[in-house]
gemmi code that builds the backbone of each chain (N, CA, C; Angstrom):
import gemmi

chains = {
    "A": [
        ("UNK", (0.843, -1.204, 0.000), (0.000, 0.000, 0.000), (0.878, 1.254, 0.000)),
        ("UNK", (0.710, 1.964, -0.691), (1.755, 3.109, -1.095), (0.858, 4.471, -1.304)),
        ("UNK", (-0.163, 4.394, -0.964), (-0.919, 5.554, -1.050), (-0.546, 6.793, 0.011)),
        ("UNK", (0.338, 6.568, 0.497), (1.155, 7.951, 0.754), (0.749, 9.148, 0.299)),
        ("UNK", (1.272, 9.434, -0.734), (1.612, 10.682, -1.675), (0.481, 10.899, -2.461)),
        ("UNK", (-0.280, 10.391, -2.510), (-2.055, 10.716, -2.775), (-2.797, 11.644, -2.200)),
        ("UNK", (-2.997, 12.449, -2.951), (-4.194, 14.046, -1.772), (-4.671, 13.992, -2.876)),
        ("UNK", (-6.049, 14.218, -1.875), (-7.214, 14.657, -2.676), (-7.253, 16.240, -2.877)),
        ("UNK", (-8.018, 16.680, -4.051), (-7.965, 17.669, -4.835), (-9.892, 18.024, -5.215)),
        ("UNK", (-10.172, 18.983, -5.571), (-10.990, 19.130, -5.917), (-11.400, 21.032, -6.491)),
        ("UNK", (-12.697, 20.910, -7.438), (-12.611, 22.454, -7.204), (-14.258, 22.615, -7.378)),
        ("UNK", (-14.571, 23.411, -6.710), (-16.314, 24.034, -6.245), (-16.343, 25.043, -6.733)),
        ("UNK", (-17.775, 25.282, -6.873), (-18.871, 26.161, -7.711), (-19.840, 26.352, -7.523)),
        ("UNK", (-20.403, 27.397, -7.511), (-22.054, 27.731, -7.686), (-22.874, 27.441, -8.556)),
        ("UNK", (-24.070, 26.423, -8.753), (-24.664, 26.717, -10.426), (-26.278, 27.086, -9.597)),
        ("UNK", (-27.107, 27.065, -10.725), (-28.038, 27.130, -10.470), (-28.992, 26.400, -11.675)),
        ("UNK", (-29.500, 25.143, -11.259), (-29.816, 24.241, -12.531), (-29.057, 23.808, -13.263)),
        ("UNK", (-28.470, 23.492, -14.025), (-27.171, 23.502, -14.627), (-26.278, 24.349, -15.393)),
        ("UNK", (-26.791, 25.524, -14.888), (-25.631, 26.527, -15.304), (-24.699, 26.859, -14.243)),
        ("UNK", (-23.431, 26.819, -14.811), (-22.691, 27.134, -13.653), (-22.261, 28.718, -13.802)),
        ("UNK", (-22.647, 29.253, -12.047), (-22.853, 30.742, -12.085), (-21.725, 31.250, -11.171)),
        ("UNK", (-20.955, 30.966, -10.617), (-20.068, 31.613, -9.961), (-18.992, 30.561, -9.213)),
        ("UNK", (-17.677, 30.800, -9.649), (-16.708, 29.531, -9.399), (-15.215, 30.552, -8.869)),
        ("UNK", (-14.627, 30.146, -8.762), (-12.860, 30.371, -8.599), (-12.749, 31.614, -8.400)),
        ("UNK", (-12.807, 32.055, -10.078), (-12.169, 33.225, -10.731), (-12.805, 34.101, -10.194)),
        ("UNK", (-14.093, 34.234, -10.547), (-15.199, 34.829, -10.005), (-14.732, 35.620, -8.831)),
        ("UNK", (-15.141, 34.411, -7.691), (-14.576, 34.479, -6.213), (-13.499, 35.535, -5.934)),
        ("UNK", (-12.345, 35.357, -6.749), (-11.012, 35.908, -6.317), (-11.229, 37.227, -6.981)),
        ("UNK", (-12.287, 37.326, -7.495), (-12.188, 39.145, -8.352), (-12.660, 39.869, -7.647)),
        ("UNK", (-14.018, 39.125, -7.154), (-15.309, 40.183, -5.981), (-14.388, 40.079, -4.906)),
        ("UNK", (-13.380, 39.462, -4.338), (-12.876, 39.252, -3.128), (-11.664, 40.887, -3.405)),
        ("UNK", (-10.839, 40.482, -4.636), (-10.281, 42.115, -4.829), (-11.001, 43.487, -4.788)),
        ("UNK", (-12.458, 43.018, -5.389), (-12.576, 44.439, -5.980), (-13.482, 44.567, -4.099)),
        ("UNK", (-13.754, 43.904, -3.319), (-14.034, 44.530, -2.262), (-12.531, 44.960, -1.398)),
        ("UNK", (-12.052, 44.602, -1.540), (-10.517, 45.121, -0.617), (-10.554, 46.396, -1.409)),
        ("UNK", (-10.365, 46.435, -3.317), (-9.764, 47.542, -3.932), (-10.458, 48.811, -3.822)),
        ("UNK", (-11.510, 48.426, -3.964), (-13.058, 49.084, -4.333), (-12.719, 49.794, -5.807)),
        ("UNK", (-12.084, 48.816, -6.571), (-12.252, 48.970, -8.433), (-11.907, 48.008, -8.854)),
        ("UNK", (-12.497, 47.433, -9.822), (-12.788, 46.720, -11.088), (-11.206, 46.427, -11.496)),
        ("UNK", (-10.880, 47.982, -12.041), (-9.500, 47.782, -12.880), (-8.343, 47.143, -12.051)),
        ("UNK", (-8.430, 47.597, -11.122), (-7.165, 47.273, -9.796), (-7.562, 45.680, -9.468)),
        ("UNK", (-8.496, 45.316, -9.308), (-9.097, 43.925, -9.157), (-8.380, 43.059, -10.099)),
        ("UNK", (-9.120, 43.168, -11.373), (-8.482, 42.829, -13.127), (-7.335, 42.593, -12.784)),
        ("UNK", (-6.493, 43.760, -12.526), (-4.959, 43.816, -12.853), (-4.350, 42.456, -11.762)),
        ("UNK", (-4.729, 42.124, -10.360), (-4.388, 41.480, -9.748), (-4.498, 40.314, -9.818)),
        ("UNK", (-5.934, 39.874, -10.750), (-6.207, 38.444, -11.028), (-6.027, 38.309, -11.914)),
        ("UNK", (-5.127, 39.189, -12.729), (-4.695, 38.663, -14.170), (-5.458, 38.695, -15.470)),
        ("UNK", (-6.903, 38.943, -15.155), (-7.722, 39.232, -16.104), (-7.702, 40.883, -16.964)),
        ("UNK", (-8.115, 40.470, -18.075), (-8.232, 41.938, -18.442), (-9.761, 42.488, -17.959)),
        ("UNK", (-9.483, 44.102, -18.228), (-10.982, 44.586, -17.681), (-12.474, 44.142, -18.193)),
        ("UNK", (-12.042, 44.312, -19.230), (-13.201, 43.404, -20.594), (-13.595, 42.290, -19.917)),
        ("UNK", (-12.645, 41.223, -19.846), (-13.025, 40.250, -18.986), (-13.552, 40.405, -17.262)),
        ("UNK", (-13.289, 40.771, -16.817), (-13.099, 40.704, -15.347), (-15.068, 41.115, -15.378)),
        ("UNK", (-15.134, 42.294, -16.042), (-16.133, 42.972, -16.443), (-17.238, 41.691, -16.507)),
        ("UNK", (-17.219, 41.171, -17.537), (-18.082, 40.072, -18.497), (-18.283, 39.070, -17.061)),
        ("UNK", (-17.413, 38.434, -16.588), (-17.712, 37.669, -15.339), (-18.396, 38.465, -14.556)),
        ("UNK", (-18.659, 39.165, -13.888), (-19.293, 39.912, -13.031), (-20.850, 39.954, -13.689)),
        ("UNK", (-21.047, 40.187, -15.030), (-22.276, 40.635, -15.524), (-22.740, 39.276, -15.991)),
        ("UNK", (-21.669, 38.424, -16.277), (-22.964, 37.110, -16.449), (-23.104, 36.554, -15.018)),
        ("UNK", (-22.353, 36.695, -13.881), (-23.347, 35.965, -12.711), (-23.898, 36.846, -12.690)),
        ("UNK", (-23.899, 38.053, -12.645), (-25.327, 38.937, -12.288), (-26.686, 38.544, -13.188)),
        ("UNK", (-26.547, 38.297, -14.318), (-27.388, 37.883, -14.963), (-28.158, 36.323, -14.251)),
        ("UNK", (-27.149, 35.514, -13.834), (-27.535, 34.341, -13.847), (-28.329, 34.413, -12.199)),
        ("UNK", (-27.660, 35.031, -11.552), (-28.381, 35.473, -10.217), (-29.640, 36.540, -10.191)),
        ("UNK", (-29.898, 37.283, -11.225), (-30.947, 38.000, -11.103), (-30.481, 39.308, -10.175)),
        ("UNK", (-29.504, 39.289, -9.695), (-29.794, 40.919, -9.080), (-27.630, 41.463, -9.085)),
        ("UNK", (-27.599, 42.912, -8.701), (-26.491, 42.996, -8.641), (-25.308, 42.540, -7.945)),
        ("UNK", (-24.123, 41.875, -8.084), (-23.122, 41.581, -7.584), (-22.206, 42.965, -6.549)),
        ("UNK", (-22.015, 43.992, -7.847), (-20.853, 45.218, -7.174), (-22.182, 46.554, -7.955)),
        ("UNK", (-21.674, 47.205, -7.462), (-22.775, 48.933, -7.593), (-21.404, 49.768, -7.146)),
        ("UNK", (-21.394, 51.185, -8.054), (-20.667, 52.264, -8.275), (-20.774, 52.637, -7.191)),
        ("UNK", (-19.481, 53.013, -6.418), (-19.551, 54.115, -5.164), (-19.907, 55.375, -5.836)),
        ("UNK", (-19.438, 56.085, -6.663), (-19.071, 57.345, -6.572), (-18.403, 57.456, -8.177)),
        ("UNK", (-19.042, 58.454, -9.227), (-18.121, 58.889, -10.185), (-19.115, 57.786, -11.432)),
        ("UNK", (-18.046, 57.472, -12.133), (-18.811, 56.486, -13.765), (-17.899, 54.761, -13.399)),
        ("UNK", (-18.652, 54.275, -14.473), (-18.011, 52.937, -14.449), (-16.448, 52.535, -14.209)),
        ("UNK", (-15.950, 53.655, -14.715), (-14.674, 52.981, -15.540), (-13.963, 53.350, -14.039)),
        ("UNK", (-14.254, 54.679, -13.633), (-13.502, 55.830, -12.954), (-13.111, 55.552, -11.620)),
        ("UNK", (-14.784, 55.627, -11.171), (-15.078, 55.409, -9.572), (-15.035, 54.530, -9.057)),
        ("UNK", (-15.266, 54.346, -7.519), (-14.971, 53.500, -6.804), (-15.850, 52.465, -6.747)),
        ("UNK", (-15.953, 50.726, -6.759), (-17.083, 49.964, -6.654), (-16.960, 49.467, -5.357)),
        ("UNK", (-18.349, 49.072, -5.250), (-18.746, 48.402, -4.075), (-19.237, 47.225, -4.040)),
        ("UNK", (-18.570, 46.046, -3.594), (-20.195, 44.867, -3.419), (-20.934, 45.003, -2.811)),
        ("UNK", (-22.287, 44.485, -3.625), (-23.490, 44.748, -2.587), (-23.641, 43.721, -1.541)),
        ("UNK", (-24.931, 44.067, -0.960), (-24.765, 42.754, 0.382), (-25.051, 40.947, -0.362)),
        ("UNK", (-25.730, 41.376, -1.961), (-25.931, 39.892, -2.349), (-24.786, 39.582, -2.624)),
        ("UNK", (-23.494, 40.377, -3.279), (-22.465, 40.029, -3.438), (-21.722, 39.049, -2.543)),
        ("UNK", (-21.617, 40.286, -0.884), (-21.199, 39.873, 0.339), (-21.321, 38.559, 0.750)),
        ("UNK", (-22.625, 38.239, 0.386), (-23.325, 36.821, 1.232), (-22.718, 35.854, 0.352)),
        ("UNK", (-22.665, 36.432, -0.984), (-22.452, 34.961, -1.951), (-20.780, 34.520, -1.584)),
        ("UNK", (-20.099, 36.189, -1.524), (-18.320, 35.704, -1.074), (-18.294, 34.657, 0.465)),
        ("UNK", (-19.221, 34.785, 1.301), (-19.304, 34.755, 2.331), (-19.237, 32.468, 2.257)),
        ("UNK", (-20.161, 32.431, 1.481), (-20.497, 31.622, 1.718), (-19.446, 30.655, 0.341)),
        ("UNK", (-19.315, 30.717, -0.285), (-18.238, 30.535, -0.959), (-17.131, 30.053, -0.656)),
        ("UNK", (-16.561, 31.348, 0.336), (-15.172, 30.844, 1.442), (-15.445, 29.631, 1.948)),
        ("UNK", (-16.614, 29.935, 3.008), (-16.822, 28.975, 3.917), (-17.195, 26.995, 3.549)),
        ("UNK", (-18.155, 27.223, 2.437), (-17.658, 26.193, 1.898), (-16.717, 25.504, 1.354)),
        ("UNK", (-15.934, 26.841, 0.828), (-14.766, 25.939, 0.277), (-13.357, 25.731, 1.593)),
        ("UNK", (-13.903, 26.172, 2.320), (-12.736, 26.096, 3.835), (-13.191, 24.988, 3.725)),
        ("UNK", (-14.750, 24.400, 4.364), (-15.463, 22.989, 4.476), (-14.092, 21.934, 4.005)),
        ("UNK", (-14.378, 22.239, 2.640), (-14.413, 20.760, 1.217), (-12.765, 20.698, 1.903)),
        ("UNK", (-11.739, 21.435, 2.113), (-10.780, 21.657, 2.465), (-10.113, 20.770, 3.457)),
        ("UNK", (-10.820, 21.616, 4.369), (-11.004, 20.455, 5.865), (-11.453, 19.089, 5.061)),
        ("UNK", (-12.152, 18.690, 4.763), (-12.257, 17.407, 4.696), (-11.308, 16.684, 3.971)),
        ("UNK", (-10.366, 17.139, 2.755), (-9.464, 17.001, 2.201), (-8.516, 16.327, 3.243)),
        ("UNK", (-8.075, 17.105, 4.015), (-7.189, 17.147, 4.708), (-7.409, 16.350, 6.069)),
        ("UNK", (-8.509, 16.440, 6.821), (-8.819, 15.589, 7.510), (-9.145, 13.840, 7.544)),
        ("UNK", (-9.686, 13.411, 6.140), (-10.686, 12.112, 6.495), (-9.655, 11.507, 6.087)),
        ("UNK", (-8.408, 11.838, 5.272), (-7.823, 10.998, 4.383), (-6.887, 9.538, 5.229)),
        ("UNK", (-7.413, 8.692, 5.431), (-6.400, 7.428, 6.413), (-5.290, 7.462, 5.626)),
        ("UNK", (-4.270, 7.536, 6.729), (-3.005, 7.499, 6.092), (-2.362, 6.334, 6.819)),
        ("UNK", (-2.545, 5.144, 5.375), (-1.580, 3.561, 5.219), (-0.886, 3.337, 4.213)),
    ],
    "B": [
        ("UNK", (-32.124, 39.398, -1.752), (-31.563, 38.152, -1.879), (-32.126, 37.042, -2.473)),
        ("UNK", (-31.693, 36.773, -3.592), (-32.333, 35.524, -4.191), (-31.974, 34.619, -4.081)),
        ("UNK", (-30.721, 33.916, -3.305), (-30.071, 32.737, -3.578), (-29.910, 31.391, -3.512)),
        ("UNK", (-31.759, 31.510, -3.042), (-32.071, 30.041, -3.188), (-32.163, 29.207, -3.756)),
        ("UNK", (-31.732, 29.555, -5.088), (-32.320, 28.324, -6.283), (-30.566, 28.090, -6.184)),
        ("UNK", (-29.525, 28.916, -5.547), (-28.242, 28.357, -6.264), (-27.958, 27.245, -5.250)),
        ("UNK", (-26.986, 26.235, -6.318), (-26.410, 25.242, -5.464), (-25.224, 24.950, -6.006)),
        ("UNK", (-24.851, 24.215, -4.590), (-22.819, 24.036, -4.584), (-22.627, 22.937, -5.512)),
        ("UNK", (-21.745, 22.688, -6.199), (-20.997, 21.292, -7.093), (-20.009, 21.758, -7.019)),
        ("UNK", (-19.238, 20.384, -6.978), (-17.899, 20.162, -7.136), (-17.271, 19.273, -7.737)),
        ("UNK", (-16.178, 19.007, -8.282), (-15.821, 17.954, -8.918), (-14.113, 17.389, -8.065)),
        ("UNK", (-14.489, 16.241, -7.542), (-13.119, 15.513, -6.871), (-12.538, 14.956, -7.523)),
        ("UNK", (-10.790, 14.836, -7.126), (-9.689, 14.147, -7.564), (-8.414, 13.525, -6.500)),
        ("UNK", (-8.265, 12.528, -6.433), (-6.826, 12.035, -6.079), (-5.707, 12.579, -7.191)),
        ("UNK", (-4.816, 13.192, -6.373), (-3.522, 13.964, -7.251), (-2.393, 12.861, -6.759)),
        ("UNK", (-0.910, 12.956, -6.987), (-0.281, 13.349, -6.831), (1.057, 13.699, -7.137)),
        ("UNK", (1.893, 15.275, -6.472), (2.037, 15.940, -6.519), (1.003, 17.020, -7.710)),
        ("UNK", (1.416, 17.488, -8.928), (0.268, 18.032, -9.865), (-0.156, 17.110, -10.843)),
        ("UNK", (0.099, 16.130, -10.711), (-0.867, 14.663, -11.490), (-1.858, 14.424, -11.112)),
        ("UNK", (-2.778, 14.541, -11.846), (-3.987, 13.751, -11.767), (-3.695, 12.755, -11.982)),
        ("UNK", (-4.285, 11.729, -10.903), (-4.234, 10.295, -11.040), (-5.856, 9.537, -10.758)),
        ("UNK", (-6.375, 10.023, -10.159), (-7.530, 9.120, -9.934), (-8.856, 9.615, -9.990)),
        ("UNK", (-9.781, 9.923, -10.944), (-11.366, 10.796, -10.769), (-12.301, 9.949, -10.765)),
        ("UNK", (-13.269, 10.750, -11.352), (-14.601, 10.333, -11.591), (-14.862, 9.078, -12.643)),
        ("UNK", (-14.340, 9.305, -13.649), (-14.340, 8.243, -14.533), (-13.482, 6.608, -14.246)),
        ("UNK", (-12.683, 6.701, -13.485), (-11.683, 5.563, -12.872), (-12.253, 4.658, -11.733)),
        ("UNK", (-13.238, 6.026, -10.737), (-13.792, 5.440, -9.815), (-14.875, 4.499, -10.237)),
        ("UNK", (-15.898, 5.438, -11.434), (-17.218, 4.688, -11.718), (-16.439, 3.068, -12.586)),
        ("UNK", (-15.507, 3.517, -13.139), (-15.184, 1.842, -13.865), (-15.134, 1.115, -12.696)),
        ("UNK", (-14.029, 1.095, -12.052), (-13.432, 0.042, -10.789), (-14.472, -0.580, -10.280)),
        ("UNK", (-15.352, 0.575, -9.843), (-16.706, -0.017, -8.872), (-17.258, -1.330, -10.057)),
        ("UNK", (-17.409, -0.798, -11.075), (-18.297, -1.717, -12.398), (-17.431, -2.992, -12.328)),
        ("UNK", (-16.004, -2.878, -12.328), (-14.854, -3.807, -12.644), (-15.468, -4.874, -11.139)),
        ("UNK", (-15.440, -4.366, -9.954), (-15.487, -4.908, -9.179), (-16.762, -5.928, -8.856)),
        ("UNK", (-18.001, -5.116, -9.213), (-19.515, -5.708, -8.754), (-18.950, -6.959, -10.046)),
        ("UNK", (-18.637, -6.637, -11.617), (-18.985, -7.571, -12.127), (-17.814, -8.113, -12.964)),
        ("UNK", (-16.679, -7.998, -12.090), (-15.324, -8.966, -12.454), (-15.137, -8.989, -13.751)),
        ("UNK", (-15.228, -7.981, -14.453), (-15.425, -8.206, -15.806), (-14.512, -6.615, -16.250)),
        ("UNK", (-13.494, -6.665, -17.337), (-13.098, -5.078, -18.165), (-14.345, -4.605, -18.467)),
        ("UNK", (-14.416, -5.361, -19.849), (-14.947, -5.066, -20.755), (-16.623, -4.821, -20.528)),
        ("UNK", (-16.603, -5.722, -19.737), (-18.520, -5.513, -18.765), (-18.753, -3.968, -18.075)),
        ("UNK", (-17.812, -3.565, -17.711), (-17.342, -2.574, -16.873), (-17.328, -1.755, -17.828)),
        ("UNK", (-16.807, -1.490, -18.606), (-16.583, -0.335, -19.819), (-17.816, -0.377, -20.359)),
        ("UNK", (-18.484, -1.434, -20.620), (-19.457, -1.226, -21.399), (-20.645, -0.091, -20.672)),
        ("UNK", (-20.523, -0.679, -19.470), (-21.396, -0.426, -18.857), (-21.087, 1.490, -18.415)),
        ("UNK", (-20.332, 1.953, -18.081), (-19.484, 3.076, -18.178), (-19.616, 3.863, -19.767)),
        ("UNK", (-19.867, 3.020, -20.795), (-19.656, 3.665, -21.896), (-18.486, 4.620, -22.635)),
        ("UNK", (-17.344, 3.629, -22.109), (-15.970, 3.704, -22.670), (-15.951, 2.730, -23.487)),
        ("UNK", (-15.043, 2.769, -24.127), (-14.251, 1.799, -25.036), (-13.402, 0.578, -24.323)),
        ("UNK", (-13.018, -0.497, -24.773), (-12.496, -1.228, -23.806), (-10.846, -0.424, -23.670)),
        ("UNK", (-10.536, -0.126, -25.231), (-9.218, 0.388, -24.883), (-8.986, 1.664, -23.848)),
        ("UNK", (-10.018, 2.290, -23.822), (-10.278, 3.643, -23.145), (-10.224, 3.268, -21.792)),
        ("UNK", (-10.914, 2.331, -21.428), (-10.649, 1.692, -20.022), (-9.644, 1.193, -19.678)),
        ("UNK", (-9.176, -0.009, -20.261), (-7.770, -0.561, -20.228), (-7.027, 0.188, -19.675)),
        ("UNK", (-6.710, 1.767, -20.523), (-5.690, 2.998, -20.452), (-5.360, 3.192, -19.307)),
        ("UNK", (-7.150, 4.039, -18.556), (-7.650, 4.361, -17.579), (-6.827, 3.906, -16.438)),
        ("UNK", (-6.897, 2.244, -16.707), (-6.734, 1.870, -15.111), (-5.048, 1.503, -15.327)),
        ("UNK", (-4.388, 1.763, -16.590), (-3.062, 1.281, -16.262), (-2.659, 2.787, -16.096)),
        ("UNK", (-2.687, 3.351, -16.924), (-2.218, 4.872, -16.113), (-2.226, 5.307, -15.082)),
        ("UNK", (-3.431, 4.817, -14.475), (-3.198, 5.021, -12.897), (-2.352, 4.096, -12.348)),
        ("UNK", (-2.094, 3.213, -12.931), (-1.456, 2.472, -11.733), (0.111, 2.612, -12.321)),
        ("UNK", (0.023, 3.294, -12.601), (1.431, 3.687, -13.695), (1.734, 5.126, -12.539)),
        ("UNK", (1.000, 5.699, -11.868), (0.886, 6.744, -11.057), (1.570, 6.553, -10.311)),
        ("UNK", (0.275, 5.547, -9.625), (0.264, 4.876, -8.319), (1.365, 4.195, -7.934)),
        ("UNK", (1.991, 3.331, -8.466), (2.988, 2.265, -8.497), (2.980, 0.981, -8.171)),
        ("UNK", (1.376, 0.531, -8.386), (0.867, -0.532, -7.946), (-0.113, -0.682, -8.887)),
        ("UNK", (-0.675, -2.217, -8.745), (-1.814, -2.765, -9.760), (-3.188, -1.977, -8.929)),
        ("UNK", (-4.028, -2.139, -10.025), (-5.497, -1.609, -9.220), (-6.301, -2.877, -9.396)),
        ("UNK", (-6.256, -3.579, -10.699), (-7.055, -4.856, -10.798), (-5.937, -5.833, -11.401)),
        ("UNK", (-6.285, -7.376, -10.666), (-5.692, -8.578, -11.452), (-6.522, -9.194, -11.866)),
        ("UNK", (-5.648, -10.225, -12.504), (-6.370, -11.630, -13.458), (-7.276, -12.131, -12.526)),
        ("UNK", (-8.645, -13.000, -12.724), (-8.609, -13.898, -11.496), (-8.170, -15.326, -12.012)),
        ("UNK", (-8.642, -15.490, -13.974), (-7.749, -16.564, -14.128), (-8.161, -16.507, -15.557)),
        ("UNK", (-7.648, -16.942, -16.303), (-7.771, -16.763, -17.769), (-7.128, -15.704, -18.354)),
        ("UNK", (-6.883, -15.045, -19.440), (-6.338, -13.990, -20.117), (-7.267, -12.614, -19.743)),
        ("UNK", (-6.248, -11.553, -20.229), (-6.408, -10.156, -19.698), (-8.063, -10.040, -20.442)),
        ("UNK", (-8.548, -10.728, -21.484), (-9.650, -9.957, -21.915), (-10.526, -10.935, -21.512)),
        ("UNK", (-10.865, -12.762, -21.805), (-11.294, -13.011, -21.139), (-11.580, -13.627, -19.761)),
        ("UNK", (-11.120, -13.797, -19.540), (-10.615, -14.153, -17.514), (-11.294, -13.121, -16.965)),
        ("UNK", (-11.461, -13.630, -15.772), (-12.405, -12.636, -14.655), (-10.885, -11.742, -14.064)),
        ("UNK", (-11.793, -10.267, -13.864), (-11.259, -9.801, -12.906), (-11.454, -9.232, -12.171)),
        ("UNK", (-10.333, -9.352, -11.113), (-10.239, -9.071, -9.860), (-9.797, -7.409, -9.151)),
        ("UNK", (-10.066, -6.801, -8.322), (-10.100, -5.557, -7.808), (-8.678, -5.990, -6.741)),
        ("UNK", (-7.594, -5.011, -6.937), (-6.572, -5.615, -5.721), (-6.782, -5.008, -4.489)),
        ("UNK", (-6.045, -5.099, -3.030), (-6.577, -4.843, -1.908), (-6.224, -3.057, -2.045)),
        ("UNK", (-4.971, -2.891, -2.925), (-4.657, -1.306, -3.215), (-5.918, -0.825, -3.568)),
        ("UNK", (-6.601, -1.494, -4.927), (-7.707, -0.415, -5.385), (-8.630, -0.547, -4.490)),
        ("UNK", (-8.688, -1.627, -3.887), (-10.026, -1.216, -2.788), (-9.876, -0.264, -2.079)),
        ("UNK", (-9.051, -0.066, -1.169), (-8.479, 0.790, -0.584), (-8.852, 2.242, -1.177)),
        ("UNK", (-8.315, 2.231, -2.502), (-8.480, 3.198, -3.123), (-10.182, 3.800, -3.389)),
        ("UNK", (-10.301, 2.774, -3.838), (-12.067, 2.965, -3.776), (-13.221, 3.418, -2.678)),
        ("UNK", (-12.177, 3.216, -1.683), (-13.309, 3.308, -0.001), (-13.328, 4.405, -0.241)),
        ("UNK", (-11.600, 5.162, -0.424), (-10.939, 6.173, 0.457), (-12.004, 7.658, -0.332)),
        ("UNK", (-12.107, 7.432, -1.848), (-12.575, 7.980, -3.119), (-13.843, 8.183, -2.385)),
        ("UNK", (-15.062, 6.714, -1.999), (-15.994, 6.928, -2.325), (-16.627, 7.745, -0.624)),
        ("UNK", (-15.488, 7.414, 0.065), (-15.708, 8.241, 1.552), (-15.498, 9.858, 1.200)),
        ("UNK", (-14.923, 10.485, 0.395), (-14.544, 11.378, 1.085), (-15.655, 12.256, -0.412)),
        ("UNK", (-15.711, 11.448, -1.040), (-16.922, 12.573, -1.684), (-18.040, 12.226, -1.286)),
        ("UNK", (-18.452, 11.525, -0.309), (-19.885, 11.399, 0.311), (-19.578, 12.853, 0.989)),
        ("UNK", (-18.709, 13.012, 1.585), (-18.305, 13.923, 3.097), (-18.138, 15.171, 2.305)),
        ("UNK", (-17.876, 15.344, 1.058), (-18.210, 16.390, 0.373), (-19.118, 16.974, -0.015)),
        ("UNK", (-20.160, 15.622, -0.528), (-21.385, 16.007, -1.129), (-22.309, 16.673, 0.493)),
        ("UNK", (-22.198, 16.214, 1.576), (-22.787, 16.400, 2.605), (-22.229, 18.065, 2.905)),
        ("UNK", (-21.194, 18.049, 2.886), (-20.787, 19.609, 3.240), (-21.662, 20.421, 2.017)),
        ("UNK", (-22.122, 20.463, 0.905), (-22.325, 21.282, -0.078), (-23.874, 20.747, 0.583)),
        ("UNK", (-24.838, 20.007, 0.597), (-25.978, 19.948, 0.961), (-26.517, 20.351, 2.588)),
        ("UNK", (-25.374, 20.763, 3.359), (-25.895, 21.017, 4.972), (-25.322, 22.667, 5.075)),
        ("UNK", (-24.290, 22.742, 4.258), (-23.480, 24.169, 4.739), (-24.059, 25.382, 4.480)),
        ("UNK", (-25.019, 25.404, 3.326), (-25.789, 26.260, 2.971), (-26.669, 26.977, 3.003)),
        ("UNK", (-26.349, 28.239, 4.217), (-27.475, 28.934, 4.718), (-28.335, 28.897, 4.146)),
        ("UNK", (-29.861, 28.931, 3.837), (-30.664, 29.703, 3.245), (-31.590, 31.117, 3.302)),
        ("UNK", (-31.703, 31.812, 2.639), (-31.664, 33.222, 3.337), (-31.889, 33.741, 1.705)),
    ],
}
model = gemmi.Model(1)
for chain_id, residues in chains.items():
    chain = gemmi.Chain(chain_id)
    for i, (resn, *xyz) in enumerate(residues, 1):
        res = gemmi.Residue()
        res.name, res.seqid = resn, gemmi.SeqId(i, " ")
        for name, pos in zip(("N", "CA", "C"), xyz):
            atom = gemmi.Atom()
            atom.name, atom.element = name, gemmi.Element(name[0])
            atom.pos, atom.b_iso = gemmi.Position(*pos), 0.0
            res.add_atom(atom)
        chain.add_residue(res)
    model.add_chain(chain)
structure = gemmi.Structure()
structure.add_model(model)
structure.setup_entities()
């Protein structure tokens, strides 16, 4: 038995029916652009371009039905963003599940 | 807040180091290999190819460094086969820890 060097791996997501609406990338952008409070500064950190970073944000909003981030102050491009509280709850819970799946990774695995 | 219709998925893997070695498709054969001692019964039933299966389970064990299934007696295609005490092992460990997953994504989820 040599299963040693074996870890489990995995990666989680949000769908809703079978669309999948909010995963990873997602996660790690709303998680910047609430520290940054902008889009572009967000983008730049996760490697995405704005175009993109943009487009993710507006198709889970789409797929969720209501807003993710809302303008502090100024125009799109300019001003400062905010997540809203549906945003909040969705980062919220996101983490926490994926802490979960984590822990269990790391916990159940018998090691023989 | 709408976020009741969303729900968690995930997709699990045995790695190791950044190898994928063991998923979804390896697990559902083995189990098939096992109930009915059979490759090719197993693939069929899976809806692989026999060679596609074959691959499957030597690559992993090409990973691993151990067999996952033997002969039980006759030749590799028709002879029964057998599940070794590694892949069982392997199989518990697989089918334990995405139960304990699927349970975290079905209990963790506020609703609100």
């Amino acid at each position: 038995m040599t299963h040693k060097r074996i870890k489990p791996a995995f990666k989680f997501w949000f769908q809703i029916g079978d669309n999948y609406v909010f995963g990873e990338g997602a996660y790690e952008l709303l998680e910047q652009i609430r520290e940054k409070k902008s889009i572009s500064a967000a983008a730049k950190v996760t490697g995405m371009s704005y175009r993109y970073a943009w487009a993710l944000i507006k198709e889970a909003e789409e797929h969720l039905g209501e807003p993710l981030v809302k303008a502090q102050k100024g125009g799109k491009r300019g001003g400062k963003t905010e997540i809203t509280e549906a945003g909040l709850s969705l980062l919220g819970k996101y983490k926490r599940l994926k802490e979960l799946m984590a822990e269990v990774c790391k916990k159940e695995l018998p090691k023989n």
